[in-house]
C-alpha positions as CSV (number, residue, x, y, z in Angstrom):
1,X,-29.7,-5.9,61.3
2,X,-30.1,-9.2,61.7
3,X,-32.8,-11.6,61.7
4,X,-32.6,-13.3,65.9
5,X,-30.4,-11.1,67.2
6,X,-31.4,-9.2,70.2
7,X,-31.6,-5.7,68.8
8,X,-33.4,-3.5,71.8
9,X,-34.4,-4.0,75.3
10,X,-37.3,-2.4,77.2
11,X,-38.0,-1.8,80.6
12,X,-41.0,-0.5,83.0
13,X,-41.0,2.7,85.0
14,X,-43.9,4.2,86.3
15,X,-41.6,7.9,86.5
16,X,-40.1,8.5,82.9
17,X,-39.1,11.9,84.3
18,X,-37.1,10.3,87.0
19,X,-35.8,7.2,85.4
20,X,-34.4,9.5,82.5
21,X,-32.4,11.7,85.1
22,X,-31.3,8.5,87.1
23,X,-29.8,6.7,84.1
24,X,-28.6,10.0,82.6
25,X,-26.6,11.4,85.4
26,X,-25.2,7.7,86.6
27,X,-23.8,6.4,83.4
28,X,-24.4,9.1,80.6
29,X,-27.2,7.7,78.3
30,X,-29.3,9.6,76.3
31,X,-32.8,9.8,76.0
32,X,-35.4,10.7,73.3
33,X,-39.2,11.2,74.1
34,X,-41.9,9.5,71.7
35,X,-45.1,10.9,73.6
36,X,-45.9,10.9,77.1
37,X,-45.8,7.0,77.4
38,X,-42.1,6.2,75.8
39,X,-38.4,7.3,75.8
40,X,-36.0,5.3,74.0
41,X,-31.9,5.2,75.4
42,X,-29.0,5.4,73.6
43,X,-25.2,4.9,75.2
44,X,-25.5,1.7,77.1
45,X,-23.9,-0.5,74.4
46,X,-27.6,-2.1,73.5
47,X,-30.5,0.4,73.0
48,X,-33.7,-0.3,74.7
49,X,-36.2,2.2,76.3
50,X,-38.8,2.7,78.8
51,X,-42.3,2.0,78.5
52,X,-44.2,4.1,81.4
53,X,-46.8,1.7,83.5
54,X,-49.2,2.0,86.8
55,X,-49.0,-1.6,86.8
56,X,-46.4,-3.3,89.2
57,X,-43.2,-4.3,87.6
58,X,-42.7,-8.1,87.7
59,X,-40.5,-8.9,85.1
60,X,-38.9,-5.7,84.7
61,X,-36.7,-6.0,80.8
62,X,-38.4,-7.2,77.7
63,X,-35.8,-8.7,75.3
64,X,-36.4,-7.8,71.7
65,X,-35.0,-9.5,68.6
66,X,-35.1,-8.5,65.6
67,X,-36.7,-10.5,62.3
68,X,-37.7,-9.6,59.2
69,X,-40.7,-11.7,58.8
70,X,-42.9,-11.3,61.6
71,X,-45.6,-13.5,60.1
72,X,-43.1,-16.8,59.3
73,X,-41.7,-16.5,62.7
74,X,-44.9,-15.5,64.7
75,X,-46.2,-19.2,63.3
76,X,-42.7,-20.9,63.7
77,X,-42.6,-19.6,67.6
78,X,-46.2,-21.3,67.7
79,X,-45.2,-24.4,66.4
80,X,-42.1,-24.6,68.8
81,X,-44.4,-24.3,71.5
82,X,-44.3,-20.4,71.7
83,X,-47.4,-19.0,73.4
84,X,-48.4,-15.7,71.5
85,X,-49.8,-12.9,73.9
86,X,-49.6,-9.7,71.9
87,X,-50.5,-10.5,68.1
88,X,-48.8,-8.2,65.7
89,X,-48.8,-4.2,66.2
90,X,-48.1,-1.2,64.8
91,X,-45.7,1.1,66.5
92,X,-43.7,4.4,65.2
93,X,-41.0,2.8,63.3
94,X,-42.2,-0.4,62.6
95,X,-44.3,-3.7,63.7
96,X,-43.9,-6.1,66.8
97,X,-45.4,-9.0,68.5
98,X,-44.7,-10.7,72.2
99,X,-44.9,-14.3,72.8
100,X,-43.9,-16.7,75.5
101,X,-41.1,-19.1,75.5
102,X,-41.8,-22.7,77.0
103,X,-40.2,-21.2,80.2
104,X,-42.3,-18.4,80.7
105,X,-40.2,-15.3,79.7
106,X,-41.9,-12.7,78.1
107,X,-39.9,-11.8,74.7
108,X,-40.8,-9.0,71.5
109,X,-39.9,-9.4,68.0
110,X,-39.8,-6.2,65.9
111,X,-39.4,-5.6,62.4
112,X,-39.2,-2.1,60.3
113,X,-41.7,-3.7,57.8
């Protein structure tokens, strides 16, 4: 991997159930469940997944790029002018945050570490 490269994308669907078989039966991608809340995709030429929501989807895909130190770039983002709106978390696989670029688009970096 490397460090800015968009490595995953993520979308909203209230129906993982449903989104899985649209997807699957269209253009072939596979899915794996990680509870009730998350399938990830393969066989789209990026991978991504699905995060399942009640709320209203706005701004439908979340880009993710990839970085090894979360910490150095969470405070380089903020510097730039980078608006942080999740802080860093733990997820199954690794650690993420979000942040807003001056524009307003909501983007993730993740890290295995």
């Amino acid at each position: 991997m490397k460090n800015n490269h968009i490595d995953y994308i993520e979308f909203q669907a209230a129906d993982l159930e449903g989104i899985k078989a649209f997807y699957s039966k269209l253009f072939g991608w596979t899915f794996t469940d990680y509870g009730p809340d998350y399938v990830s995709f393969t066989g789209s030429g990026v991978d991504g997944g699905f995060r399942r929501t009640d709320d209203p989807v706005v701004n439908g895909v979340l880009v993710v790029l990839y970085h090894a130190d979360l910490e150095g770039l969470k405070m380089e983002i903020i510097e730039a002018g980078g608006t942080l709106v999740k802080d860093i978390f733990s997820f199954p696989g690794g650690r993420r945050f979000h942040f807003l670029d001056p524009g307003g688009n909501e983007l993730a970096v993740w890290s295995e570490q």
